[in-house]
Steps between C-alpha positions, in 0.01 A plus 500: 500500500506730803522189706844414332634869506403515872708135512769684356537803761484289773806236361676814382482664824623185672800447306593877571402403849711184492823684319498756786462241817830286344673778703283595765746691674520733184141613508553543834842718504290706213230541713706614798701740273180646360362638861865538645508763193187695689642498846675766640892538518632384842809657669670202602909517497478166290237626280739810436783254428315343198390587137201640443303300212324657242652829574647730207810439290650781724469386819618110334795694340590818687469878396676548114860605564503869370875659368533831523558713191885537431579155571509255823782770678233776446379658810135654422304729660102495503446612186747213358818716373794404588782679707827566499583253756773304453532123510521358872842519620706175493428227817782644791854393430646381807861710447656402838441142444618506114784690610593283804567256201763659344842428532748725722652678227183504293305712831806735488490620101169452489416781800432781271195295287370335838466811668386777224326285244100458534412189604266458186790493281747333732255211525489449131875573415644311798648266302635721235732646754642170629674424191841520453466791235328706755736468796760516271348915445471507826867445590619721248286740629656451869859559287361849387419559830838390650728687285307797573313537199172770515171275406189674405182494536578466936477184541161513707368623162638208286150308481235799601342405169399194699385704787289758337366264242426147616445202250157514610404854381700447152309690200761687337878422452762768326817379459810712555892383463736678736465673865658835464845526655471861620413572909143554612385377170426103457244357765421198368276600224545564164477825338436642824738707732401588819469888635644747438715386211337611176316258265774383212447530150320156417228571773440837352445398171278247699276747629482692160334204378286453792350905444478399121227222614372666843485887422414561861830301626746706714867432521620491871561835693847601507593262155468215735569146407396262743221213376369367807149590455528213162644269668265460823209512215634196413789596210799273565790767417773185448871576358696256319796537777395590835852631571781702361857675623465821554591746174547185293208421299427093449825450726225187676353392135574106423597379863103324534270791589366417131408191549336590813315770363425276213353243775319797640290589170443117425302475821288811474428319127414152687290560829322823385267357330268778479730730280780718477614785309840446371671892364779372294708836418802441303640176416629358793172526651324340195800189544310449840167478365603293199329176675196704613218321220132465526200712598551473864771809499524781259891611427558894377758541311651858462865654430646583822457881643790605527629838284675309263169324393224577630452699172447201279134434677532529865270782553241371283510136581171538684605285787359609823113523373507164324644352798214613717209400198676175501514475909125621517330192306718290750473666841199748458543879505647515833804277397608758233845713645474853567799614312510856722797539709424832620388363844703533846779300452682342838856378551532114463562381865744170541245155514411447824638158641564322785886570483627783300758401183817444672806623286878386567757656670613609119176596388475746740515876411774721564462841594669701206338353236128298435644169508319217388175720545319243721386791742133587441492757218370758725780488747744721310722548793500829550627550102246720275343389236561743135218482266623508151337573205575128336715232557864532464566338190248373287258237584687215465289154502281695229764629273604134486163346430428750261869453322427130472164623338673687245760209448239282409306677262841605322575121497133464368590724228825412400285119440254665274792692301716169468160325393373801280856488297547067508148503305660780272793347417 
């Protein structure tokens, strides 16, 4: 019996013996690999060049890829919150090239946007203001201009939305209708005039909203108006027309700054991606924002401020606070605005480019009256500036949004009264 078991062993252990020498050179690689394991690492370049076996799924693979809280565009700090840092700004748009493109006449109405508007948005919109609808504005601006027509904001000022607000730095858009037509007052802005003309009657109801939410908010020294402080934070302050005649309110409306406008809000709603606040007040504004859907943007919607209806919610419409709740579970607390405007204030200086904006032999100013106004707003020629108390006239661009307010709700009700006595009869 132990003679067969020991018979057994020894013809089991050379059949294993047998299975392993069919490959000889596998035993032997394993062998090799088994004290190659126990020898030291060497520093040879080609050694360096080559994967090391039987290391961990980390070194095979890489380090985890770790996103920062607040999405891939966060910027974090140690502790992992993110900042307020905006998106990276767009690769550099070659302008001189792109422009070098155009055609002769294109270059020549086309001066104004190539020299004044930020290259972030002229990258992106360079092809909205190539079509014929666009230089067809353009030439009935240069008309305005030729039969001597004053054109405000100064034409240096007609995109400084762009300038103070690239796409880039986008968190916040309030949409406005009309520049004001009065001097000293439209810069390029909306709902902001520029010192020391008093703030109008929308932006005061404005900031009585503002101390309704922010008790410790200040109005501006001197019932100052001028917004710049929101819009380098990163509040596009965009009007439906970028220009007007002077003293004749929505003399510039339907002639294609609305589509351009339109084109302007469109792509603030397709490349920022992190999200924008949209502050919708009245209906016009809410018309923009119709196409606005989805969780990536939130739209306000709010009567507009001025006198004739701010009254029907306005002041309680809670705007400014849930904009920055909304802003702080997408940027972090540092991407919230600071709604205080009771900080030194500075004149807006002309863009600084190569070549300053050229103007016409008609386009220039004569010396009895303000002309086109395409002098710097701070050059006043030697003429002094009166402060008055408020506008002359009322504030036009909001009496008309908030009179096409009231003419839809009394169309609304008229509806319900023809329904009310059709289901009576």
């Amino acid at each position: 019996m132990l003679s067969r078991r020991m018979s057994y062993r020894v013809t089991s252990l050379n059949c294993s013996f047998s299975r392993r020498t069919v490959s000889g050179r596998y035993c032997h690689a394993s062998a090799m690999s088994f004290y190659k394991r126990k020898e030291p690492p060497t520093s040879s370049p080609d050694d360096a060049k080559k994967p090391k076996k039987n290391g961990s799924l980390t070194s095979f693979f890489g380090p985890p890829k770790v996103t920062p809280r607040g999405g891939a565009n966060a910027v974090s700090h140690q502790d992992g919150a993110p900042t307020a840092s905006s998106e990276p700004p767009p690769p550099t748009f070659d302008k001189d090239k792109w422009a070098a493109g155009l055609t002769d006449e294109q270059r020549k109405l086309l001066k104004l946007e190539i020299d004044t508007l930020d290259p972030s948005w002229l990258s992106v919109l360079k092809e909205e203001i190539v079509t014929p609808s666009f230089l067809d504005l353009k030439r009935f601006l240069q008309k305005e201009i030729d039969s001597k027509q004053k054109i405000y904001p100064p034409l240096e000022d007609v995109y400084s939305w762009s300038r103070h607000c690239p796409l880039h730095k986008v968190r916040v858009v309030i949409l406005g209708q009309d520049p004001y037509h009065g001097h000293n007052q439209a810069h390029g802005l909306c709902f902001s005039v520029r010192p020391p003309t008093p703030a109008p009657p929308s932006l005061k109801n404005i900031y009585i909203a503002i101390k309704k939410e922010y008790p410790s908010f200040s109005p501006p020294p001197k019932n100052g108006g001028l917004l710049t402080p929101w819009a380098t934070q990163g509040v596009l302050l965009l009007n439906t027309c970028l220009t007007v005649r002077a003293s004749q309110a929505n003399s510039h409306s339907n002639h294609g700054w609305e589509k351009f406008t339109q084109k302007v809000i469109d792509t603030v709603v397709k490349l920022r991606t992190r999200g924008v606040v949209f502050l919708a007040w009245g209906t016009p504004a809410q018309k923009r924002c119709e196409k606005i859907t989805g969780a990536r943007h939130l739209v306000l919607k709010s009567v507009h401020p001025s006198p004739l209806s701010a009254s029907r919610g306005f002041f309680d419409c809670g705007h400014f606070r849930k904009t920055n709740d909304w802003l702080e579970t997408r940027y972090g607390k540092e991407g919230i605005i600071d709604w205080d405007l009771n900080v030194p204030q500075h004149p807006i200086k002309a863009p600084a480019v190569e070549q300053p904006v050229k103007v016409t032999e008609t386009q220039k100013e004569e010396s009895q009256n303000a002309g086109p106004a395409t002098d710097l707003p701070e050059k006043t020629n030697g003429k002094k500036i009166v402060q008055q108390e408020e506008f002359e006239g009322e504030d036009d661009e909001d009496a008309i949004a908030a009179l096409e307010e009231i003419a839809a709700l009394e169309a609304k009700t008229e509806a319900e009264v023809k329904v009310k006595g059709d289901g009576e009869a």
